[in-house]
C-alpha positions, 0 to 999 in steps of 0.5 A, a space after each residue: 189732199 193730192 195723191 203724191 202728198 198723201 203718199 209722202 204723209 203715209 210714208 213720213 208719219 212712220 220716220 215720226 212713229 219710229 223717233 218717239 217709240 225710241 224715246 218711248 223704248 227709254 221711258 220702260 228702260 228707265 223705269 226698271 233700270 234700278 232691278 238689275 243694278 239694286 245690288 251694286 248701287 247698295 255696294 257702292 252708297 252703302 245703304 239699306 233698302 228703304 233707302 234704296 226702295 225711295 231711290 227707285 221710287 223718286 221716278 214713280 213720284 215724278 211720273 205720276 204727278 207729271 201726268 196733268 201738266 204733261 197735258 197742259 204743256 202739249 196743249 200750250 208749248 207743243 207736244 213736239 217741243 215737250 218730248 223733245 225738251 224733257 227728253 233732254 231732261 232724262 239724259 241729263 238725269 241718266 249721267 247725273 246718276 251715273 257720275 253721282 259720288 253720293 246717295 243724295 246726288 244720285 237721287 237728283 239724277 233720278 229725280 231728273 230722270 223721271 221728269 223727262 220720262 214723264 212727258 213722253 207718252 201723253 205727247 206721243 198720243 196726241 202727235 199720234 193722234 194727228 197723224 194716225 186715223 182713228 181706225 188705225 189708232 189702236 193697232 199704232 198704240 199696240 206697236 208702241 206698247 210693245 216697244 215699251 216692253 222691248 225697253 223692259 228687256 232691255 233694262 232687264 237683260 241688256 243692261 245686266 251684260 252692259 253693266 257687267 262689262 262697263 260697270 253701271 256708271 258708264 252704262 247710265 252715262 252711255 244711255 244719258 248720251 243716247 238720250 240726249 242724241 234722242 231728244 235731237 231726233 225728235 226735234 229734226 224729224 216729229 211735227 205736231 201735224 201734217 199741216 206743219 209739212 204743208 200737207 192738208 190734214 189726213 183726216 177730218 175729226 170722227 164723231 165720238 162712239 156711242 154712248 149713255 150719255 146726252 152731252 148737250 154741251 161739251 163740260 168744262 174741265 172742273 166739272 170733267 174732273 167733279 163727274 170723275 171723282 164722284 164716281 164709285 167705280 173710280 175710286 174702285 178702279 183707283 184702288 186695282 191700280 194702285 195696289 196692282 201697280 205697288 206689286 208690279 213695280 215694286 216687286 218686278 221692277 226693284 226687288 225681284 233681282 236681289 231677291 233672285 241674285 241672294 235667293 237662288 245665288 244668281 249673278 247679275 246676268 242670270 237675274 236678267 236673263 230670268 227677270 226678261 221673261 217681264 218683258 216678253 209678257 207685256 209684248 205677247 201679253 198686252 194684245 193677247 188681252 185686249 183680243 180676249 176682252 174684245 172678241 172672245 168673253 166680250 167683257 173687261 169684267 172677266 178677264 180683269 177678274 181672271 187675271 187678279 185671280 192668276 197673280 193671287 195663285 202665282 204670288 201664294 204659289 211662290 210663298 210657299 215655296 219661296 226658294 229652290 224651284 228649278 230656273 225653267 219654274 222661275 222663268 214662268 212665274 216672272 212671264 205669267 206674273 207680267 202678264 196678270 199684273 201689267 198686260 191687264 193695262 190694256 182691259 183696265 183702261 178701256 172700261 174706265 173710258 167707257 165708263 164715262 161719256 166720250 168728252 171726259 174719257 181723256 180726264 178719266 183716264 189721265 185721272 187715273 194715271 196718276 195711282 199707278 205710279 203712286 202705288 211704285 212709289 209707295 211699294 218700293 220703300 215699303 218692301 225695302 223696309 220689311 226687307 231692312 225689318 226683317 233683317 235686323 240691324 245690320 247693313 249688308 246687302 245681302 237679305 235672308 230668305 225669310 226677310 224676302 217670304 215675309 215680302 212675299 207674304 206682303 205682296 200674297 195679302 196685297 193680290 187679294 185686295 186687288 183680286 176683291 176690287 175686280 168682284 165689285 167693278 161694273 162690266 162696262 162692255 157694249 157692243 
């Protein structure tokens, strides 16, 4: 590669970066969109919560069972032409939601939001991955963490103040409209590969890391998938996820607002303002892990262990005193429990790809992908229905505080699980 094309290729993979990180700030924006808004959108279908709960958990549905053809359309159409043409998807399923006049229509805009959402991470890392060296991988990966993290708070505080000033209608409708002008951007600007700049590929295809294995021969993708699922740890790793993630979501991204907004009598800006603190530990949080696992314990065991541990503390801590604890308190609480149940992302990934050999990691992981979102989806309805239990017949939106500690005791009973699947995981760091 001549010098000044090498340069042009090292400045424009960041004009690339920047488009799908925007696309990818809207894929956590959505994603805990319905926490802050959960109150008004009760109001105006009038619904219970478990009606409410599978109105936010449409998106984890579509999310989680999008991930392996997410793979297959990369591979076939492009991952340029994937994002591009599913982000259009979400817009149309933002302003769907927001013009929606009933219950039914608004979980067709939902349902359209998680299918365009759901094909914009594994996309982004395949481009990444041609236009990135394996040295700098990591460190890019890390930045468009953080970027989803920005679209937490943003979907936390920002949209608490657009949607006291506009209403939540206008604001879904606005984000729809970004969205669409988004999926533009990414058509005009991404390319799957230098090579389609007409610049000479930026580098050649590194040996994979050292493993146990012998692979005397790449596997096929049905024996990837049969070595996977034949795995205890797996199924171990599985089980963390999706109960871990139940709690995350359906918790931190549905019912933590009205739980602040009938608990505390906070208004709508206050939730988000607290409920942001979720977004600053996915931001500091998710690096700080990955450097604690990697340079200080070497082990993903131990702080995997350590942080199942923290959220079992913190969700006890909260039952028992499930009211009256002073703003500075709650705000810690919401910026420790991100940390403990959605940074360990970072840890939890990487020893399920290297619990495997280097030619299946990529199975193993989008394998594993799906329970995540499966465990939202189930924990969202769920929650709602206790809160609906436990408040009897009546359809206010407006639950006690004793529907909201037997949801606490629920999410307590939950960690423990998660916390005992940590004791029985193999460390799986090498040096």
């Amino acid at each position: 590669m001549e010098h000044k094309d090498h340069r042009k290729l090292l400045r424009y993979r960041w004009f690339i970066f920047a488009t799908l990180a925007f696309a990818y700030f809207f894929v956590y924006f959505h994603r805990l969109s319905l926490s802050v808004v959960a109150e008004e959108l009760a109001k105006e279908f009038g619904t219970s919560a478990g009606a409410l709960g599978f109105l936010g958990s449409v998106y984890f549905y579509c999310y989680a069972f999008m991930q392996f053809p997410a793979g297959l359309l990369s591979d076939t159409i492009g991952p340029r032409k994937a994002v591009s043409a599913f982000t259009v998807v979400a817009a149309v399923g933002s302003v769907l939601f927001g013009v929606a006049p009933n219950l039914t229509t608004a979980f067709a805009g939902r349902f359209l939001v998680g299918l365009g959402a759901a094909m914009v991470f594994i996309p982004t890392m395949k481009i990444l991955s041609q236009w990135y060296r394996p040295i700098e991988f990591a460190s890019v990966s890390g930045i468009l963490n953080a970027v989803g993290g920005m679209g937490i708070l943003a979907a936390t505080w920002l949209l608490a103040r657009l949607t006291t000033a506009f209403g939540w209608r206008l604001s879904f409708e606005f984000i729809g409209g970004i969205s669409l002008i988004i999926a533009v951007l990414v058509w005009v600007v991404v390319r799957d590969r230098p090579e389609a700049k007409g610049w000479k590929p930026l580098t050649v295809a590194p040996a994979g890391p050292k493993t146990t294995e012998n692979p005397a021969r790449t596997p096929s993708l049905r024996q990837g998938i049969g070595h996977v699922l034949a795995s205890s740890q797996f199924w171990l790793f599985s089980l963390w996820s999706f109960v871990n993630y139940g709690i995350f979501f359906g918790f931190g991204a549905l019912w933590s607002g009205p739980y602040l907004m009938h608990v505390y009598g906070m208004s709508r800006e206050q939730a988000g303002s607290v409920l942001s603190l979720i977004a600053w530990g996915m931001i500091f949080g998710s690096p700080a892990l990955g450097l604690l696992s990697d340079r200080v314990l070497a082990s993903r065991k131990k702080p995997l262990m350590a942080c199942a541990l923290a959220m079992t503390l913190e969700l006890g801590f909260l039952r028992l005193f499930p009211s009256g604890l002073p703003t500075w308190a709650l705000m810690l609480f919401f910026l420790l429990f991100s940390i403990s149940s959605s940074s360990t992302v970072v840890v939890a990934f990487t020893a399920v790809k290297e619990l495997f050999p280097i030619e299946i990691a990529g199975t193993a992981l989008g394998s594993l992908n799906l329970f995540p979102f499966l465990g939202g989806a189930v924990a969202m309805p769920l929650l709602g229905w206790i809160l609906d239990l436990r408040s009897g017949a009546s359809k206010a939106f407006g639950y006690p505080l004793e529907a909201y500690t037997t949801l606490l005791s629920c999410l307590f009973f939950s960690s423990l699980v998660v916390l005992t699947a940590t004791f029985f995981m193999r460390e799986t760091y090498r040096d």
